[in-house]
C-alpha positions as CSV (number, residue, x, y, z in Angstrom):
1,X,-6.2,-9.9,-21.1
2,X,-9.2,-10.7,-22.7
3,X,-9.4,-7.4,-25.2
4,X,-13.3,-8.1,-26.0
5,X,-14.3,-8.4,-22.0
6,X,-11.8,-5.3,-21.3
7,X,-13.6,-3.0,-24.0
8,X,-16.9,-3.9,-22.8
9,X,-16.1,-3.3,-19.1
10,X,-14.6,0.3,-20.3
11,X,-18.3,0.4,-22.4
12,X,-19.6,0.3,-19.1
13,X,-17.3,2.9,-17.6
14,X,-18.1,5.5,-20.2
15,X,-21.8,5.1,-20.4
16,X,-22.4,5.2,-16.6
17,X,-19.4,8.1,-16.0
18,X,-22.1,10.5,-13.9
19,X,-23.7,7.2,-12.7
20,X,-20.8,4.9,-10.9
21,X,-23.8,3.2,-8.7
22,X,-25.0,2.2,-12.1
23,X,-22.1,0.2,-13.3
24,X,-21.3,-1.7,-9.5
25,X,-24.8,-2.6,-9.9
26,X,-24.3,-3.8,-13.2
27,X,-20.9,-5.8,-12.3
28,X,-22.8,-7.9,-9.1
29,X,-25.9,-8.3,-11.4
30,X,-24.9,-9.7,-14.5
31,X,-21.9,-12.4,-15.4
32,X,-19.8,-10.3,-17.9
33,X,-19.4,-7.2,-19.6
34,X,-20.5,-8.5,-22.5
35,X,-23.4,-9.7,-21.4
36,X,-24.0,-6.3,-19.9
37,X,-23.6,-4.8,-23.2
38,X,-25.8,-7.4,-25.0
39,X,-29.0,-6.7,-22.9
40,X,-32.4,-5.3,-23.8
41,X,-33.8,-2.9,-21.8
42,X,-36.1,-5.5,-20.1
43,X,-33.0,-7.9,-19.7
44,X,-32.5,-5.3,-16.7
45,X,-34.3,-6.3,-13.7
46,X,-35.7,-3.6,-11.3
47,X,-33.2,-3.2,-9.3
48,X,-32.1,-0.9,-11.9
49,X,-33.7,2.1,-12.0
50,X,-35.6,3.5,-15.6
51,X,-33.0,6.1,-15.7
52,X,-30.2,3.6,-15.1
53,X,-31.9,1.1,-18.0
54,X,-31.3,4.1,-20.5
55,X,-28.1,4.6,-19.9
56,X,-27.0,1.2,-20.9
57,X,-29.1,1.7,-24.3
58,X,-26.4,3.6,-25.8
59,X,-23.9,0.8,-27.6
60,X,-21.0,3.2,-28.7
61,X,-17.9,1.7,-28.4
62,X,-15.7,4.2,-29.5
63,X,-14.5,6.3,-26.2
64,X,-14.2,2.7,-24.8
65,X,-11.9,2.2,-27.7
66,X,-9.9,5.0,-27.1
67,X,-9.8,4.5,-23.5
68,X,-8.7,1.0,-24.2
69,X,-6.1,2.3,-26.7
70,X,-4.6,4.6,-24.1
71,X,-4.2,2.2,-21.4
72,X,-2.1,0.1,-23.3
73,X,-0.1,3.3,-23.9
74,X,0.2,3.9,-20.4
75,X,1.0,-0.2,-19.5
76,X,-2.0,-0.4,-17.5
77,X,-3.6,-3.6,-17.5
78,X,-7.8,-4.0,-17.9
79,X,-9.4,-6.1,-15.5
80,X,-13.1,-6.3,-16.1
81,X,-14.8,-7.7,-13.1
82,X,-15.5,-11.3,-14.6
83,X,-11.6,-11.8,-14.8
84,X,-9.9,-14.5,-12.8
85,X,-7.7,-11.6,-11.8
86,X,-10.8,-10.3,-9.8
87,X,-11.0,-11.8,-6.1
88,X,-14.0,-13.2,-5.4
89,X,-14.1,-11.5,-1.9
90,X,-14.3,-7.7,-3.9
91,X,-17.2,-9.3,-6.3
92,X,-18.6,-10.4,-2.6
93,X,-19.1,-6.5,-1.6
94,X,-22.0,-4.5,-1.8
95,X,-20.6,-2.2,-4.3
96,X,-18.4,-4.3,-6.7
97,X,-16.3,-2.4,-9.0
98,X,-16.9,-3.2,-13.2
99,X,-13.1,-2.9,-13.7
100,X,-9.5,-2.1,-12.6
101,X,-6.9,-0.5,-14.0
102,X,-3.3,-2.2,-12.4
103,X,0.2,-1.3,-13.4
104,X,3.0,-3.1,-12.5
105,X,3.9,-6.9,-12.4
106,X,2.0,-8.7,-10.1
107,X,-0.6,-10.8,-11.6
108,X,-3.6,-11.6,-8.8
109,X,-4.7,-14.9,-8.1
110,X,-7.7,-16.4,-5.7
111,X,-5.1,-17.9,-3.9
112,X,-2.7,-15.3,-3.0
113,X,-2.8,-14.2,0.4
114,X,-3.3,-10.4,1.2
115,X,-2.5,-8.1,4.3
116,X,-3.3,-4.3,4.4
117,X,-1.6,-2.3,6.8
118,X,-3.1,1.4,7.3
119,X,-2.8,4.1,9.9
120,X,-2.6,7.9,10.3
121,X,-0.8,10.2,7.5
122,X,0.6,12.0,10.3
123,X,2.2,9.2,12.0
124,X,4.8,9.1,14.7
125,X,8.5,8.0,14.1
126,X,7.7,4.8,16.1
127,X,4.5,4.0,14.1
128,X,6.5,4.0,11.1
129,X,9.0,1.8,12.5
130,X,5.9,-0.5,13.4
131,X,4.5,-0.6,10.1
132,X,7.6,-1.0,8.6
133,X,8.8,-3.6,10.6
134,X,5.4,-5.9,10.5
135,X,5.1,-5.4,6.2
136,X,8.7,-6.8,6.3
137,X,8.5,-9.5,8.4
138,X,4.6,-10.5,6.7
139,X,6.5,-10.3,3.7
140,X,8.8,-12.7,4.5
141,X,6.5,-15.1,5.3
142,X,5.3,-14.8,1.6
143,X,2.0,-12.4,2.6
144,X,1.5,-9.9,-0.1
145,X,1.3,-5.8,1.3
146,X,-1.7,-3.6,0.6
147,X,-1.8,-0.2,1.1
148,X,-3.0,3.2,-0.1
149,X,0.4,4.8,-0.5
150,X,-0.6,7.7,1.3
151,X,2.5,9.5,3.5
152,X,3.1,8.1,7.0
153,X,1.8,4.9,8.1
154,X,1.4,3.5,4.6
155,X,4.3,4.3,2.9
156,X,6.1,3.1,5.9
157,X,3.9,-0.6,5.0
158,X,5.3,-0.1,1.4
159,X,8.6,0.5,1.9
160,X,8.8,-2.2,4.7
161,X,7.5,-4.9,2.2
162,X,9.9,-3.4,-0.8
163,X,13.0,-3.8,1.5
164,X,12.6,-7.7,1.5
165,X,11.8,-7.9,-2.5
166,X,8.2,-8.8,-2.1
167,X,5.6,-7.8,-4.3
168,X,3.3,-4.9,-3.0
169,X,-0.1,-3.5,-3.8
170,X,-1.2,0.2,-3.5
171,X,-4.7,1.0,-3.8
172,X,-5.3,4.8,-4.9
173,X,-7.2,7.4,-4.9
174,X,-7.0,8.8,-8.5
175,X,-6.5,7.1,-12.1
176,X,-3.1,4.4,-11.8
177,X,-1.1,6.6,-13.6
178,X,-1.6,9.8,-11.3
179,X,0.9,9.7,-8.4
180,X,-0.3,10.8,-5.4
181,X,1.4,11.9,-3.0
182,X,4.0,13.7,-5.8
183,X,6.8,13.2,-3.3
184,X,6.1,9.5,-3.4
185,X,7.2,9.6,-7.3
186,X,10.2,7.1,-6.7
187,X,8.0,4.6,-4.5
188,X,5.3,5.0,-6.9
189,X,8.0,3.7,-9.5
190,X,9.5,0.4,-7.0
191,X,5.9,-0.7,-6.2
192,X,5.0,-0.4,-10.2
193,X,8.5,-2.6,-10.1
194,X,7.5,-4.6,-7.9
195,X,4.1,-5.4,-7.4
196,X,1.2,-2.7,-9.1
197,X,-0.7,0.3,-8.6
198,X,-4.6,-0.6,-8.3
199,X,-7.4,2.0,-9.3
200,X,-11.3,1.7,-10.1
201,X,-11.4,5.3,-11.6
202,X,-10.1,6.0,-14.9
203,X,-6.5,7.1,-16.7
204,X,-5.9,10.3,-15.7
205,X,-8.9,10.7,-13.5
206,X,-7.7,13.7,-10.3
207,X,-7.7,12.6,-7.0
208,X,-10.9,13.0,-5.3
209,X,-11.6,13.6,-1.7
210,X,-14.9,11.1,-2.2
211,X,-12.6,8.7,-4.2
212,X,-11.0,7.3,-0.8
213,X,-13.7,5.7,0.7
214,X,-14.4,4.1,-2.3
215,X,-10.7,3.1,-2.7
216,X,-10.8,2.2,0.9
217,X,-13.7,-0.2,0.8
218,X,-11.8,-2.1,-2.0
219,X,-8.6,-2.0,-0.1
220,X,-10.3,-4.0,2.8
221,X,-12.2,-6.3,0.6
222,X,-8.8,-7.4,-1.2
223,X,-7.1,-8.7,2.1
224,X,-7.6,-11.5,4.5
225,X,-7.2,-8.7,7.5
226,X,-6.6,-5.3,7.8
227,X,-4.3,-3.9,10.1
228,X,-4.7,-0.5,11.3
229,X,-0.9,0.8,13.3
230,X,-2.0,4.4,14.3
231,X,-5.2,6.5,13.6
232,X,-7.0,9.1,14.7
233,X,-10.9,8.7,15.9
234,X,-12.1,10.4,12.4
235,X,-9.2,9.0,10.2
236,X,-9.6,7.7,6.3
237,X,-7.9,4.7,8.5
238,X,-11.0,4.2,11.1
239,X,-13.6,4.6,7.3
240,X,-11.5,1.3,6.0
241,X,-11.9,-0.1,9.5
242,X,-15.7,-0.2,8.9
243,X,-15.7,-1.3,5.7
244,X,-13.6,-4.2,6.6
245,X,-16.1,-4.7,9.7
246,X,-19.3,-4.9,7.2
247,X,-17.4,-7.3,4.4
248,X,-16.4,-9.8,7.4
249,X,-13.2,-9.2,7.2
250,X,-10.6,-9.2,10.5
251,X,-9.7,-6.0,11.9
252,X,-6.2,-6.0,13.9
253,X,-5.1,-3.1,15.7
254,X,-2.1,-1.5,17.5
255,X,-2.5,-0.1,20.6
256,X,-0.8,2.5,21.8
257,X,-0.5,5.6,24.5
258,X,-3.8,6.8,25.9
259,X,-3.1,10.6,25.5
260,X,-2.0,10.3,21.7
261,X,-3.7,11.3,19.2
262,X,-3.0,9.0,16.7
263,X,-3.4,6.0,19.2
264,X,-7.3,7.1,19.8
265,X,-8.6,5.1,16.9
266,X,-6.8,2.1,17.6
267,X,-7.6,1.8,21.2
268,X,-11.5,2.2,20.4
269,X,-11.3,-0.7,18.0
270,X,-9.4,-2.7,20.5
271,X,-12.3,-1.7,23.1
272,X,-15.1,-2.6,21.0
273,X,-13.7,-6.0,20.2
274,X,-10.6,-5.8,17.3
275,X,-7.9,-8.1,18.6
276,X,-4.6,-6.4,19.7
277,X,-1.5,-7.1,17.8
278,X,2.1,-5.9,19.2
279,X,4.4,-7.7,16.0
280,X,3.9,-9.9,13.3
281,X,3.8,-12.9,14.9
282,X,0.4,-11.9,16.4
283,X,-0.6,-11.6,12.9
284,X,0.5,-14.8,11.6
285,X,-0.7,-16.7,14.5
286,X,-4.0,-15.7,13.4
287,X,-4.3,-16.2,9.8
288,X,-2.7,-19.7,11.0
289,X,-5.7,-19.9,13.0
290,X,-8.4,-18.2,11.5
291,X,-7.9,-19.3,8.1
292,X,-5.8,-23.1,8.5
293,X,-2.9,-21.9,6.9
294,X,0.7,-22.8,7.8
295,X,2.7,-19.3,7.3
296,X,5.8,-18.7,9.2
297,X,8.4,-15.8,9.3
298,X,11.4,-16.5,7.3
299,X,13.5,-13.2,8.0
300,X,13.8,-11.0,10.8
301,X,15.7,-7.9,10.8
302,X,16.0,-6.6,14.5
303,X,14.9,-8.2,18.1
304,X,11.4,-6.9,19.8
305,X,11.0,-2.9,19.7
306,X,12.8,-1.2,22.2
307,X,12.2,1.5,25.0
308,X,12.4,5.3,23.5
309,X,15.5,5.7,25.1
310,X,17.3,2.2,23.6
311,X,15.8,3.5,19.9
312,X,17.5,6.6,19.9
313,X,20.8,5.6,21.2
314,X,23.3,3.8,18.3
315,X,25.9,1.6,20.0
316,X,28.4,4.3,20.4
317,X,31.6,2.8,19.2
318,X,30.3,1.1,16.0
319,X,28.8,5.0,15.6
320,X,32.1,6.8,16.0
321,X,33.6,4.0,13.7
322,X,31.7,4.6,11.0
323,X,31.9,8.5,11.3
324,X,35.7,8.0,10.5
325,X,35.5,6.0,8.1
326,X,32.7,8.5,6.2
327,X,35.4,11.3,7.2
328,X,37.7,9.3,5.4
329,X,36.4,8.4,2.6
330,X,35.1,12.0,2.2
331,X,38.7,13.1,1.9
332,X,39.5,10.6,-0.8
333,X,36.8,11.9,-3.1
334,X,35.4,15.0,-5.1
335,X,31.9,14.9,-3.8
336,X,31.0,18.1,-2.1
337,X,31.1,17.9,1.6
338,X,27.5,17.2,2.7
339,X,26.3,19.5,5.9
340,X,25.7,16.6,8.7
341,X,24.8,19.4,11.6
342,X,21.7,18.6,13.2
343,X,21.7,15.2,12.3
344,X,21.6,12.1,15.0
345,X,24.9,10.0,15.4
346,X,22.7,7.2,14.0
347,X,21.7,8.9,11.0
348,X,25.3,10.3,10.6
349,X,27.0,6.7,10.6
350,X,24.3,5.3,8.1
351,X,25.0,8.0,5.6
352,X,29.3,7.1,6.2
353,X,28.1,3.4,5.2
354,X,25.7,4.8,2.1
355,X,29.3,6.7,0.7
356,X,31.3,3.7,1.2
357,X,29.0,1.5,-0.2
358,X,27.7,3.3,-2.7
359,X,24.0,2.7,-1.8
360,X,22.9,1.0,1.5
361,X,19.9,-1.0,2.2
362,X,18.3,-1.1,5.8
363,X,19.0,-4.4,7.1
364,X,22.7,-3.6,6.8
365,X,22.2,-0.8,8.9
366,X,21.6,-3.1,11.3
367,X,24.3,-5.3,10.8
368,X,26.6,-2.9,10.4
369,X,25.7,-0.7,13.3
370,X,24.4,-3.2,15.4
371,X,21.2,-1.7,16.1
372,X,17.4,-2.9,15.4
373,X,15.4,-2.0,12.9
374,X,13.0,0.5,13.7
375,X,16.0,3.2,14.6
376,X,17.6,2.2,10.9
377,X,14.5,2.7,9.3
378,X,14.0,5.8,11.6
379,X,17.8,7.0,10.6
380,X,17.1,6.4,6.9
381,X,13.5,8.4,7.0
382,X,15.8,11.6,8.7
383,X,18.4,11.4,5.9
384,X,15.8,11.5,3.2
385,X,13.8,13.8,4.6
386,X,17.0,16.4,4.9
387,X,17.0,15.7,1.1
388,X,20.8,13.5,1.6
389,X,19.7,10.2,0.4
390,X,17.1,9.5,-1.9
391,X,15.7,5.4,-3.0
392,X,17.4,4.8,-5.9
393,X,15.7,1.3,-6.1
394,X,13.7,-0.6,-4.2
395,X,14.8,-0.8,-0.7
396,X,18.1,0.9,-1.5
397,X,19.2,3.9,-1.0
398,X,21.9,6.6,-2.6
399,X,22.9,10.0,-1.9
400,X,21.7,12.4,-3.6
């Protein structure tokens, strides 16, 4: 990190805190931060307005300082918007941010290629299992998952991404190091593990309700094509939709049932012209296309999505099997009984493989129980959300 271009990007930050308009406008007019901070009032051409020219008068660098100071107390990386690290599609937009704040190990490059994967907070079970399912198989192809690590549709993305060890990229809506959703704490922690935590707004800054649209447009700018699994017709999902629309960049969509909700948005992009994906291999057929690359799925974990009736139903005997063996193992230790009532015979055999194993990943659901992915993953989601296994790392998972 280049500490001089950092502080003077963070300079920016502080000086134009009630004015953000100011410091985009500064970041796509001028070539650094330190040029920024070198300029004379008439260095400032009039797009600026006189009241935007006086803010950048004022050369204190100390709250930058202690800004800078407290970042690298908090491990978050400084990336002013002349860095390398900052794609050249975001400094493209209309409202270009001056800097980001990213924690975690992934270190951007011009040449990585980027997929977001969005959709409704209030997804169904089989969107999930969609999302999930595409960010896997994407991510085996070596395509890097972005998302805003909201609940439903993109922690699903996430999660699907994490379980084949592939870097992924949340974009929020508050400072990096403010989890939100609180429940996401742990996922928070694997994508900060394994891939970063992106945010315009400062260290510590509270979640806004204007902050996702601004997170959204940068979210869409960072990726080669956006893909949006289930949203409503007023969704954040349908707002990152548009953005991607005006920066030229590909908006894929899932259809789904005409008297769902969630499947309204989708099916109104579809109608006005967004091509219609089912899997990811509609997806890498058109980055193949659209952009001349040669990408290819290296890992599947299940065959094509099944009917509702197939998803819910385990192969019975591999089921029962693995219900004795959890009752057995049960016996043999001092762990107190957990209460399985209400649970599916699915959800009931992958917890029997979690206490045998220790921990228990998705794709050996599958093996193990000979069923396809979206039911694991759906199995999985009802045993965490009963509070009986918890992610213990990335794509693992222990009970509690």
């Amino acid at each position: 990190m280049d500490v001089n271009e950092a502080l003077y990007a963070l300079w920016i930050k502080t000086v134009t805190e009630k004015s953000p308009s100011a410091a985009r406008l500064a970041a796509k007019t001028f070539a650094s931060a330190k040029e920024v901070y070198r300029a004379k009032r008439s260095d400032f051409s009039d797009v600026f307005s006189e009241s935007q020219k006086t803010l950048f008068e004022d050369k204190n660098l100390d709250e930058a300082g202690k800004i800078l100071k407290k970042c690298e107390k908090l491990g978050l990386r400084v990336i002013p918007f002349s860095s390398p690290e900052m794609p050249e599609e975001v400094m493209r937009t209309a409202n270009p941010p001056c800097v980001l704040f990213v924690k975690g190990t992934a270190v951007f490059s011009q040449d990585d290629v980027r997929v977001a994967i969005v959709g409704s907070r209030k997804a169904t079970a089989l969107g999930k299992k969609t999302a999930a399912r595409i960010a896997y198989e994407l991510a085996s192809a070596g395509i890097t998952v972005v998302s805003g690590m909201a609940a439903g549709i993109d922690t699903a993305a996430h999660k699907g991404a994490l379980y084949e060890g592939k870097e992924t990229v949340a974009f929020l809506g508050g400072g990096a190091d403010v989890i939100y959703p609180k429940e996401n704490a742990e996922l928070y922690g694997h994508i900060v593990g394994n891939g970063a935590v992106v945010s315009e707004y400062l260290p510590g800054s509270a979640v806004q309700g204007f902050h996702f649209p601004e997170r959204n447009r940068l979210l869409s700018a960072f990726s080669k094509a956006v893909i949006i699994v289930e949203s409503d017709e007023n969704s954040g999902s349908m707002r990152t939709a548009e953005h991607a629309k005006k920066q030229g960049v590909p908006v894929l969509a899932i259809p789904g049932p005409i008297d769902s909700p969630v499947s309204a948005g989708t099916n109104r992009l579809i109608k006005e012209g967004c091509r219609a994906i089912t899997g990811a291999d509609d997806v890498i057929e058109f980055l193949n296309s659209e952009y001349g690359m040669r990408l290819k799925i290296m890992k599947r974990l299940s065959s094509p999505m099944r009917t509702d009736a197939e998803e819910t139903k385990p192969t019975e005997k591999k089921a029962e099997k693995q219900v004795k063996k959890k009752k057995e193992s049960t016996e043999k230790t001092e762990r107190k009984p957990v209460d399985t009532s209400g649970l599916s015979e699915l959800a009931k055999a992958a917890l029997s493989l979690a206490e045998k194993r220790g921990s228990v990943a998705v794709d050996e659901i599958c093996e193990e129980l000979d069923t396809d992915f979206g039911s694991a993953f759906e199995a999985v989601c009802e045993l965490e959300e009963k509070e009986i296994l918890r992610e213990a790392e990335a794509g693992r998972y222990r009970i509690k």
